[in-house]
mmCIF entry with sequence, helices, sheets and N, C-alpha, C, O atoms, coordinates in Angstrom:
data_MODEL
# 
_entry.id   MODEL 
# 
_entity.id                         1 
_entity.type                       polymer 
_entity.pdbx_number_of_molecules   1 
# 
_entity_poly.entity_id                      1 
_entity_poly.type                           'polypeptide(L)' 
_entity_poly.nstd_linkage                   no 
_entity_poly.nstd_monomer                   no 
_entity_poly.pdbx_seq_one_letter_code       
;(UNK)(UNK)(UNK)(UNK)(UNK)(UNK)(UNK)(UNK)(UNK)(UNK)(UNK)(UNK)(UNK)(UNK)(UNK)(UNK)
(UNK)(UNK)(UNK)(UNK)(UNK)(UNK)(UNK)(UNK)(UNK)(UNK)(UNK)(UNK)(UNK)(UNK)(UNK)(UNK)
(UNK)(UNK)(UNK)(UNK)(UNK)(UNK)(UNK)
;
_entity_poly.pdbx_seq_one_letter_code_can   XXXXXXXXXXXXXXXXXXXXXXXXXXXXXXXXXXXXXXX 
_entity_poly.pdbx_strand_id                 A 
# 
loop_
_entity_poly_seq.entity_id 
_entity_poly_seq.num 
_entity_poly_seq.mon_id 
_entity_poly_seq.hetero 
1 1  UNK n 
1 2  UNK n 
1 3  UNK n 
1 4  UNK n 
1 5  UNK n 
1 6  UNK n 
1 7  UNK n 
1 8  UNK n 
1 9  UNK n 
1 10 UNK n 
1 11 UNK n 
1 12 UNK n 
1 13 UNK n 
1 14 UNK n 
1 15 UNK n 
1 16 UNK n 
1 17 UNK n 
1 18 UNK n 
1 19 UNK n 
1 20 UNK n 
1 21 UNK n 
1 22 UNK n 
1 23 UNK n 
1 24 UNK n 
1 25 UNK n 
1 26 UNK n 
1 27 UNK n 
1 28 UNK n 
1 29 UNK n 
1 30 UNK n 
1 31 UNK n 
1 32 UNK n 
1 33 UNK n 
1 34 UNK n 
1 35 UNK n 
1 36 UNK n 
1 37 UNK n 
1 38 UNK n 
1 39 UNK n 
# 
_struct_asym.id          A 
_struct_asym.entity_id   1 
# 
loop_
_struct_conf.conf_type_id 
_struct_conf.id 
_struct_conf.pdbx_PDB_helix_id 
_struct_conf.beg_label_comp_id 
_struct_conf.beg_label_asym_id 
_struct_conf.beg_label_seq_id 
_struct_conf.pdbx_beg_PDB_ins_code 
_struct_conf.end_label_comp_id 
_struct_conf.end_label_asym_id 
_struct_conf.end_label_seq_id 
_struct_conf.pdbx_end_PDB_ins_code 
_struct_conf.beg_auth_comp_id 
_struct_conf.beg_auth_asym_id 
_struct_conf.beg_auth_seq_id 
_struct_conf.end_auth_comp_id 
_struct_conf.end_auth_asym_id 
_struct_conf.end_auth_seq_id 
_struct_conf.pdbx_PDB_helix_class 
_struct_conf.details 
_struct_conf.pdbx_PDB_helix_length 
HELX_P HELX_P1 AA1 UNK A 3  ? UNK A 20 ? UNK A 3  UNK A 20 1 ? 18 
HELX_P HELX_P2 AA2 UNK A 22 ? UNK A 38 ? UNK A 22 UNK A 38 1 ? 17 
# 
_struct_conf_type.id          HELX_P 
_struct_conf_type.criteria    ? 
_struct_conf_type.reference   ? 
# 
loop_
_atom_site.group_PDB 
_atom_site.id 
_atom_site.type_symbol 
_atom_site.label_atom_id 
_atom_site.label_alt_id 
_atom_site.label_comp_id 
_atom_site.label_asym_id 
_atom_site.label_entity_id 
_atom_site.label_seq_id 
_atom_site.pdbx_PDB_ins_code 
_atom_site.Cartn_x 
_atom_site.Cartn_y 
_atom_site.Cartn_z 
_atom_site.occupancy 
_atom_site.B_iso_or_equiv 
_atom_site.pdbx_formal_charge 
_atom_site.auth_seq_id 
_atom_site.auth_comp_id 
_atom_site.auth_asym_id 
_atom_site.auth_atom_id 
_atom_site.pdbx_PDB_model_num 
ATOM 1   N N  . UNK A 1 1  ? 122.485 81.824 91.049 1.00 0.00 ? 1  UNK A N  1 
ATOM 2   C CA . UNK A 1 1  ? 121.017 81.942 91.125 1.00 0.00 ? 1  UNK A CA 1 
ATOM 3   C C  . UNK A 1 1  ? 120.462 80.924 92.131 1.00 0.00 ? 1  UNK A C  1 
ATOM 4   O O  . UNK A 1 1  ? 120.977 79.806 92.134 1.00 0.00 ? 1  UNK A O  1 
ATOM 5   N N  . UNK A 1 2  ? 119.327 81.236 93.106 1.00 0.00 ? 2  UNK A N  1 
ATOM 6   C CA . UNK A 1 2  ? 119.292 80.315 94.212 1.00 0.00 ? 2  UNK A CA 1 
ATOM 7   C C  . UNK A 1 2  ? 117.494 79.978 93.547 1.00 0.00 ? 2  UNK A C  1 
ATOM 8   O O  . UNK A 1 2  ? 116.707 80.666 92.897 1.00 0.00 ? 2  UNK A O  1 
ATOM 9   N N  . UNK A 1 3  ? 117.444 78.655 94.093 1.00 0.00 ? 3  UNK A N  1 
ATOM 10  C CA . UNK A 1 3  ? 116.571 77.947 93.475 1.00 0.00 ? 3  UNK A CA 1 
ATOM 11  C C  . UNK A 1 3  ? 115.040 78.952 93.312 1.00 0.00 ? 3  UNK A C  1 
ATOM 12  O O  . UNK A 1 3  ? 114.398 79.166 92.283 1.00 0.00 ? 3  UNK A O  1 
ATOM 13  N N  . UNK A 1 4  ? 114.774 79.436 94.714 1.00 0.00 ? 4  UNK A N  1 
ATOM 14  C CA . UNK A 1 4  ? 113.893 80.143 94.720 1.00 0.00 ? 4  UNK A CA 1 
ATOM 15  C C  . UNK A 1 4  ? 113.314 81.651 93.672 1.00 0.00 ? 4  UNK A C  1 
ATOM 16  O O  . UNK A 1 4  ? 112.216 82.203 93.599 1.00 0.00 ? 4  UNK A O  1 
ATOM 17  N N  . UNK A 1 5  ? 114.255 81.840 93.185 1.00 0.00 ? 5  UNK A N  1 
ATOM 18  C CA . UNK A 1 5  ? 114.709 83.079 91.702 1.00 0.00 ? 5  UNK A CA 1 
ATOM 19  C C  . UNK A 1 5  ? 114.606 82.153 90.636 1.00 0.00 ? 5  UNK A C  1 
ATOM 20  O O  . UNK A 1 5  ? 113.702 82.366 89.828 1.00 0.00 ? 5  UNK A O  1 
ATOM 21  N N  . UNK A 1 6  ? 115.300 81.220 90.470 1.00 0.00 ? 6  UNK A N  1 
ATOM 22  C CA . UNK A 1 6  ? 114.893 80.467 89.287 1.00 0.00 ? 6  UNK A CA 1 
ATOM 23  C C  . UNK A 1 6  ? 113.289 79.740 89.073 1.00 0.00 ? 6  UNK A C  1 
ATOM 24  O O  . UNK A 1 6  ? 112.866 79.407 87.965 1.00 0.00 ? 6  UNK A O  1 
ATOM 25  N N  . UNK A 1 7  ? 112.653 79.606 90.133 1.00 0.00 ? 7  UNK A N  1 
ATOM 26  C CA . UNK A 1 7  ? 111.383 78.952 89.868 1.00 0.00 ? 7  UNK A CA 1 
ATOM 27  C C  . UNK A 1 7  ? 110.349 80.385 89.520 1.00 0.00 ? 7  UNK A C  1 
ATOM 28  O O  . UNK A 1 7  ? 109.452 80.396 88.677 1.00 0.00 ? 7  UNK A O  1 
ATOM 29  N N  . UNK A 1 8  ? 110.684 81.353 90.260 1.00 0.00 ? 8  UNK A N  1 
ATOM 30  C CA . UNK A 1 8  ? 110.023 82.413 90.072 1.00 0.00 ? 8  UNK A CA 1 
ATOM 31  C C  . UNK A 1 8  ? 110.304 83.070 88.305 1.00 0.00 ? 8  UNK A C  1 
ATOM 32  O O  . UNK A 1 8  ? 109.483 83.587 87.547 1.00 0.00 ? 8  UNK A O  1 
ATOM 33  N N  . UNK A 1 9  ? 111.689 82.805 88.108 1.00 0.00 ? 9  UNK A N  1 
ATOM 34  C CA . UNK A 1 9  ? 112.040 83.183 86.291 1.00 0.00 ? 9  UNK A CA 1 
ATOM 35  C C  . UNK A 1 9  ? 110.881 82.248 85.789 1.00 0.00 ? 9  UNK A C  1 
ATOM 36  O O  . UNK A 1 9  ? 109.881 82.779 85.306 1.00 0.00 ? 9  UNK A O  1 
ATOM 37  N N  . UNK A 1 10 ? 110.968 80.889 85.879 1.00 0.00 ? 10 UNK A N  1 
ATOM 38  C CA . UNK A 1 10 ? 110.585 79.854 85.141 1.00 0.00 ? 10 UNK A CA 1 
ATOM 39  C C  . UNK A 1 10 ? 108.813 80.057 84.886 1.00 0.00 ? 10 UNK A C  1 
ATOM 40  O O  . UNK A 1 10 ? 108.174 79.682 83.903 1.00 0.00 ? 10 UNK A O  1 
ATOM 41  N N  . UNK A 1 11 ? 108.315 80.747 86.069 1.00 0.00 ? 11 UNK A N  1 
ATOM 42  C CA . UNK A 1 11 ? 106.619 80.673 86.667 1.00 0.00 ? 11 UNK A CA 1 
ATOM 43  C C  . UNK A 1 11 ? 106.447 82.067 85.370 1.00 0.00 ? 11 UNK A C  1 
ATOM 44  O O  . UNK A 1 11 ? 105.450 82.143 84.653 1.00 0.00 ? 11 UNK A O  1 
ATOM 45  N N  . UNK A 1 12 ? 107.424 82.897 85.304 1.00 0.00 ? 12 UNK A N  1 
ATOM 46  C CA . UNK A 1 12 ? 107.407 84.384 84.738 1.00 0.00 ? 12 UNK A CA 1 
ATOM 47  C C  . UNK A 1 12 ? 106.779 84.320 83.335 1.00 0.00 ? 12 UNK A C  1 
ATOM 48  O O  . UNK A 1 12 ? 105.842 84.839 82.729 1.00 0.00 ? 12 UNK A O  1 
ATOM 49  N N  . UNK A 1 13 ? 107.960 83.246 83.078 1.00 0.00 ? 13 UNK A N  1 
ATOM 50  C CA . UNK A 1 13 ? 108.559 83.077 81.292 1.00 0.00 ? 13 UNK A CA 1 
ATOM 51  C C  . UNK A 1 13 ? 107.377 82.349 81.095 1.00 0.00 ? 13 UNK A C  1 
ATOM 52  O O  . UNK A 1 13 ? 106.854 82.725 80.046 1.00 0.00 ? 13 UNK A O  1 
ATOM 53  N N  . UNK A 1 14 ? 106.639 81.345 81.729 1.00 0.00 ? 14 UNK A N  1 
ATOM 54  C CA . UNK A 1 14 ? 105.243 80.669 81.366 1.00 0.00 ? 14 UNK A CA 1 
ATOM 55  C C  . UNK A 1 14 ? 104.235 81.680 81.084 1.00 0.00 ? 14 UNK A C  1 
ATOM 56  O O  . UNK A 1 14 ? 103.547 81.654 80.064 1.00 0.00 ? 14 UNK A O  1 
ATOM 57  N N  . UNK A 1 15 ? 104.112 82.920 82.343 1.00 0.00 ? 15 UNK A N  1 
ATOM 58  C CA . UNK A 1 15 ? 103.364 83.152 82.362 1.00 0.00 ? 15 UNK A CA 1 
ATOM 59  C C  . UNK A 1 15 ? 103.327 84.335 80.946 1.00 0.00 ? 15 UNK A C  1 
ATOM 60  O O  . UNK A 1 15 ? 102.273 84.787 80.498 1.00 0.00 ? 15 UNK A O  1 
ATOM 61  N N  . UNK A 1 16 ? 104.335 84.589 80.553 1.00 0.00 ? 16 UNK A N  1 
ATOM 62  C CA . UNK A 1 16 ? 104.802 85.413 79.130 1.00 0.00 ? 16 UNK A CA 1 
ATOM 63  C C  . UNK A 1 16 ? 104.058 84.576 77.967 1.00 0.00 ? 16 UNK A C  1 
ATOM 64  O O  . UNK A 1 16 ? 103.174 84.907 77.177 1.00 0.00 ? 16 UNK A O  1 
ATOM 65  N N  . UNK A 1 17 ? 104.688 83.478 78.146 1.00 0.00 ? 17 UNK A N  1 
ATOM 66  C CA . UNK A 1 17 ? 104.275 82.644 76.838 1.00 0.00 ? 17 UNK A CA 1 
ATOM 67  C C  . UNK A 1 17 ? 102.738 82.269 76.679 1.00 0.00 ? 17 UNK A C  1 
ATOM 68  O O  . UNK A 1 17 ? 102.207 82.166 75.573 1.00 0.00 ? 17 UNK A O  1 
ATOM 69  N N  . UNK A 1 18 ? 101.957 82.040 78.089 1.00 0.00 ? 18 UNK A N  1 
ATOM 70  C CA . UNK A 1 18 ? 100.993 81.572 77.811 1.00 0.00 ? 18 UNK A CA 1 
ATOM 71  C C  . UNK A 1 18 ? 99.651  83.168 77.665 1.00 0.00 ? 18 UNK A C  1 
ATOM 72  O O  . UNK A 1 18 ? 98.442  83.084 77.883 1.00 0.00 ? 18 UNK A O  1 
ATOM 73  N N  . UNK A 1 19 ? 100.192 84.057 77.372 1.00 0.00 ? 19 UNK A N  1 
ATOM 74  C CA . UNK A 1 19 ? 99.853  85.452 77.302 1.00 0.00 ? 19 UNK A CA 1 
ATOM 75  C C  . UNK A 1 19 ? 100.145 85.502 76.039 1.00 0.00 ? 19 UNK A C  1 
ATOM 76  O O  . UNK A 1 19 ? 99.629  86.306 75.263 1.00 0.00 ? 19 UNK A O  1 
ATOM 77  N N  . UNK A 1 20 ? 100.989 84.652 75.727 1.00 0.00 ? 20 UNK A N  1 
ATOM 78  C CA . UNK A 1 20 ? 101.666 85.188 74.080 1.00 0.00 ? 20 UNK A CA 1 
ATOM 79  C C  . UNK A 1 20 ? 100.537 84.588 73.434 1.00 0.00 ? 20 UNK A C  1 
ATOM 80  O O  . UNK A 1 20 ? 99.823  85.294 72.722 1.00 0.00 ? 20 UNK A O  1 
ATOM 81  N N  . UNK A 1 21 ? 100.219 83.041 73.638 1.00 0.00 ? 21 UNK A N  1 
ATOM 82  C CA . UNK A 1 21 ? 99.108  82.262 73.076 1.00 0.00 ? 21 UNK A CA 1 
ATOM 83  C C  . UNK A 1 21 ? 97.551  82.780 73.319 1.00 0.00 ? 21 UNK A C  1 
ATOM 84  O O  . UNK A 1 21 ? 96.572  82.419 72.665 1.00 0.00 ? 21 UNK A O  1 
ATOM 85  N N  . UNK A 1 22 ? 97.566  83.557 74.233 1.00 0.00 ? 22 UNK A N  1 
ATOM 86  C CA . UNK A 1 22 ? 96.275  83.807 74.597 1.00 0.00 ? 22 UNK A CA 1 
ATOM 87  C C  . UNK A 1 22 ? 95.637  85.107 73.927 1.00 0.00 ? 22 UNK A C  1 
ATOM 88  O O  . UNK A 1 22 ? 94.443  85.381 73.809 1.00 0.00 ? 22 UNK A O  1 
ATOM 89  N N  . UNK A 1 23 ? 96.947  85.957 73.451 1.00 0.00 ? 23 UNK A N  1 
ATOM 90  C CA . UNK A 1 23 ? 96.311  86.909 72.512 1.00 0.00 ? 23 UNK A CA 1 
ATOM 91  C C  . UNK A 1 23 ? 96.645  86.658 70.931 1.00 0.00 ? 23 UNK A C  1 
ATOM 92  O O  . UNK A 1 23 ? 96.487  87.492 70.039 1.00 0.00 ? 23 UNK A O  1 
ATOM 93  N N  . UNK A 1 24 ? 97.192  85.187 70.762 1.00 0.00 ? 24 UNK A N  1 
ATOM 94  C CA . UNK A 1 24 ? 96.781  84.673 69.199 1.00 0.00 ? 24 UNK A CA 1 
ATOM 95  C C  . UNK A 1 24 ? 95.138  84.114 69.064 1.00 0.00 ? 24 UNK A C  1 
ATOM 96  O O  . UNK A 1 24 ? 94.147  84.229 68.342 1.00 0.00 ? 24 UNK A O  1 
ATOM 97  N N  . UNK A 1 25 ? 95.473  83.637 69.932 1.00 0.00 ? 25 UNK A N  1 
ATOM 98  C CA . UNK A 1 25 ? 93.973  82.660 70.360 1.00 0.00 ? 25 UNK A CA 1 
ATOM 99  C C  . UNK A 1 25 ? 92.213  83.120 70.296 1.00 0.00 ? 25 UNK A C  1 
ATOM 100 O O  . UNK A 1 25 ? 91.249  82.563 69.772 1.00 0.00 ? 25 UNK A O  1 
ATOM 101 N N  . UNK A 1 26 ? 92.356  84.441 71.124 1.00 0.00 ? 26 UNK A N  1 
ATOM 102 C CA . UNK A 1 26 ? 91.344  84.981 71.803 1.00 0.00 ? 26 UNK A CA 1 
ATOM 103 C C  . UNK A 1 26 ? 90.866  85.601 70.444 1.00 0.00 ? 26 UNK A C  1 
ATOM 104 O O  . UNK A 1 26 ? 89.784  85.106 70.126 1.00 0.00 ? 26 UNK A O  1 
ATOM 105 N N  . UNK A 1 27 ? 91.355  86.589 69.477 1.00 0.00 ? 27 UNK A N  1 
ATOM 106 C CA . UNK A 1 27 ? 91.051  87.275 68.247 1.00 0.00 ? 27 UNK A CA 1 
ATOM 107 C C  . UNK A 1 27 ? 90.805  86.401 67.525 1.00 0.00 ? 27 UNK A C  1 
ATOM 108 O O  . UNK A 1 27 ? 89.958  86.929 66.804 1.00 0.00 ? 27 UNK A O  1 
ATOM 109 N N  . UNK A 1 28 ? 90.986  84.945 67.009 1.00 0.00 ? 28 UNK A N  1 
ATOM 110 C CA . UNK A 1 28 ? 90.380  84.057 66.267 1.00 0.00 ? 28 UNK A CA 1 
ATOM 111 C C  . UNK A 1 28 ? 89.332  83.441 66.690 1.00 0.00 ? 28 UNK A C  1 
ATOM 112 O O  . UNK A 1 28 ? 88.352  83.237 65.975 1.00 0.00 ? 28 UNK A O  1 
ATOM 113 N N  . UNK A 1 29 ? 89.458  82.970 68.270 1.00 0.00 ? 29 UNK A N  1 
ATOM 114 C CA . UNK A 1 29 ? 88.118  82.584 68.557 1.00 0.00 ? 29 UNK A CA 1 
ATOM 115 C C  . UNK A 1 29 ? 86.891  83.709 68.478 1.00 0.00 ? 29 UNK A C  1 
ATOM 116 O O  . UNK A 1 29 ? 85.766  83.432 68.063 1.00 0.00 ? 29 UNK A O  1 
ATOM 117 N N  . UNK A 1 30 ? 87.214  84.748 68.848 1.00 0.00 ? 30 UNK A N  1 
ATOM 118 C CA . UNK A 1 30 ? 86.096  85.725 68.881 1.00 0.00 ? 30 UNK A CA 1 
ATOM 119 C C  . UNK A 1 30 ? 85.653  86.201 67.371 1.00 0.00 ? 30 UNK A C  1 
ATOM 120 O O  . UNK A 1 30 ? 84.468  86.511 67.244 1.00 0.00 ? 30 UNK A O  1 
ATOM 121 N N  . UNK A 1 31 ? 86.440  86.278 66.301 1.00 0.00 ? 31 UNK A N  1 
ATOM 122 C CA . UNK A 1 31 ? 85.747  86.077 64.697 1.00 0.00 ? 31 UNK A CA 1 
ATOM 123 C C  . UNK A 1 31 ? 85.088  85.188 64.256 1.00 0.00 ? 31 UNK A C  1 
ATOM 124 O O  . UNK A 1 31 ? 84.231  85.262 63.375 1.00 0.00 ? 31 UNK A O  1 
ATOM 125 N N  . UNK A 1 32 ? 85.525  84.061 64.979 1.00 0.00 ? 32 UNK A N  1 
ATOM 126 C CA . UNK A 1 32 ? 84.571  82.504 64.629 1.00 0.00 ? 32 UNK A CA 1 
ATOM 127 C C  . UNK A 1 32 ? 83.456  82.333 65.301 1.00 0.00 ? 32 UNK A C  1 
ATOM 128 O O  . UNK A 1 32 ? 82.547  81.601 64.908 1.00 0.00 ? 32 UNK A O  1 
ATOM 129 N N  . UNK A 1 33 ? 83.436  83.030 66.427 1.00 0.00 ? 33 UNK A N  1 
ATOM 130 C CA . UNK A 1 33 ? 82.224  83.511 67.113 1.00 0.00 ? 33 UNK A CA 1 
ATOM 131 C C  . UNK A 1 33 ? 81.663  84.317 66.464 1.00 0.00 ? 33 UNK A C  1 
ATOM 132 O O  . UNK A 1 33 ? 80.592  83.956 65.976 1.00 0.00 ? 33 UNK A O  1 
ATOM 133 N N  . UNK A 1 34 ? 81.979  85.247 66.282 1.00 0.00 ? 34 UNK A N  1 
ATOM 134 C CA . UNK A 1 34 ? 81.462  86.859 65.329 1.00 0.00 ? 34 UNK A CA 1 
ATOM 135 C C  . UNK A 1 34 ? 80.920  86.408 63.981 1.00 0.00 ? 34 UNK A C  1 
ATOM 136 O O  . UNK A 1 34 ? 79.876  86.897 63.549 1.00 0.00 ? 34 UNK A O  1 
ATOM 137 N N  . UNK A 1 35 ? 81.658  85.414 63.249 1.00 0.00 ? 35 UNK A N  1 
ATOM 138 C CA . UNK A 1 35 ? 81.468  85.212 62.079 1.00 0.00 ? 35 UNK A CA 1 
ATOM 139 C C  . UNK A 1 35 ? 80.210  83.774 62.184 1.00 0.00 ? 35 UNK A C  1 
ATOM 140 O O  . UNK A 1 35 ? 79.487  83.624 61.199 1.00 0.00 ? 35 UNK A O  1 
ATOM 141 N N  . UNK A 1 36 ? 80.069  82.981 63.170 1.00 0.00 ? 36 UNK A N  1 
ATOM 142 C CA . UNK A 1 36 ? 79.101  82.365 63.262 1.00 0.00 ? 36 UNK A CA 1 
ATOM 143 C C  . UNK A 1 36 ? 77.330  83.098 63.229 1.00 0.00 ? 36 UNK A C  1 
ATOM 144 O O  . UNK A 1 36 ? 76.369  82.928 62.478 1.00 0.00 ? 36 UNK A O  1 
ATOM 145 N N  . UNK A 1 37 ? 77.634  84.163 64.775 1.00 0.00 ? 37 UNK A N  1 
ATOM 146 C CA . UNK A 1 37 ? 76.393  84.933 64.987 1.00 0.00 ? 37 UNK A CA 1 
ATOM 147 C C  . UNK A 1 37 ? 76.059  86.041 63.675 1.00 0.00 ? 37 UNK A C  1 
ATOM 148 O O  . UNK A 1 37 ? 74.990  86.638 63.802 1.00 0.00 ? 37 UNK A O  1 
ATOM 149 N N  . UNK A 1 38 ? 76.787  86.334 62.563 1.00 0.00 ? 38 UNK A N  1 
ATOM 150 C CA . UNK A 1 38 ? 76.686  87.056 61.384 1.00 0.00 ? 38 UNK A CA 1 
ATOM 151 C C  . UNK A 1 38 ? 75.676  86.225 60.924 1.00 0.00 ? 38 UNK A C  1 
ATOM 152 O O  . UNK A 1 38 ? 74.504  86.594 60.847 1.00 0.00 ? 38 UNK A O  1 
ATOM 153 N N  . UNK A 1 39 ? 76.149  84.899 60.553 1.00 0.00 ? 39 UNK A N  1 
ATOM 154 C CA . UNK A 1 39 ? 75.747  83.944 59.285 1.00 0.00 ? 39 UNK A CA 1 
ATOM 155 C C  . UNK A 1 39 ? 73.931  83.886 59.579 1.00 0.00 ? 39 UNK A C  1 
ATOM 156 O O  . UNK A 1 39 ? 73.203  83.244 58.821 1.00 0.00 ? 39 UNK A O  1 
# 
């Protein structure tokens, strides 16, 4: 594997994970929002 493939895996797998967090994230913040403008 030549360096340039591995930084591009590495940029990938972030960009996976931080997608992974961002659709735990986004549905709780937006109920706590939702559930604020209810109250």
């Amino acid at each position: 594997m030549d360096p340039l493939t591995l930084v591009i895996y590495a940029i990938h797998c972030a960009e996976k994970s931080f997608h992974g967090v961002l659709s735990v994230v986004a549905p709780a913040a937006y109920q706590l929002c939702y559930a604020d403008l209810s109250l």
